[in-house]
N, C-alpha and C positions, 0 to 999 in steps of 0.2 A: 578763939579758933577762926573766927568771920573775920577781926582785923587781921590776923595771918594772912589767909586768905586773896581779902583786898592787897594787902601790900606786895605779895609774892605777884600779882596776876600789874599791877606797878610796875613794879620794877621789871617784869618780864615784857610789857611796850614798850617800856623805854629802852632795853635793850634791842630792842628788834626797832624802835625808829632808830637809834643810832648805827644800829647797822644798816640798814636801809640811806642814811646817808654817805657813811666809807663807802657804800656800792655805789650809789649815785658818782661822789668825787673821781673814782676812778674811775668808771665806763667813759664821763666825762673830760678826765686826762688822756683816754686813752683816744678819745674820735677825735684830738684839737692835733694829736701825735698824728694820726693817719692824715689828715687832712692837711698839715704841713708838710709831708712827705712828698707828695706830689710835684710839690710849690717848687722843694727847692731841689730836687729831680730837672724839673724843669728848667730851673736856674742853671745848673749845672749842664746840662746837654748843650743850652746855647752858648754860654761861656766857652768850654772847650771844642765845641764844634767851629763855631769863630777866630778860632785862633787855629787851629789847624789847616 
């Protein structure tokens, strides 16, 4: 019953570190996405501002 136990409370960190990194990889894809958005906003208003 004790190595039950042990193995269930296992296997139950290691599911919550692996989910703990799919949440890290995303929040992390997701601030590289806002923070290029700006970029090329910017890119975009001089380009066309310039030519008009």
């Amino acid at each position: 019953m004790l190595v039950l136990l042990i193995a269930t409370a296992i296997a139950a960190s290691l599911l919550v570190e692996l989910g703990l990194m799919v949440a890290r990889d995303l929040i992390e894809a997701s601030q590289f996405r806002h923070e290029d958005e700006p970029q090329m906003n910017e890119a975009f208003k001089r380009t066309s501002g310039g030519a008009w």
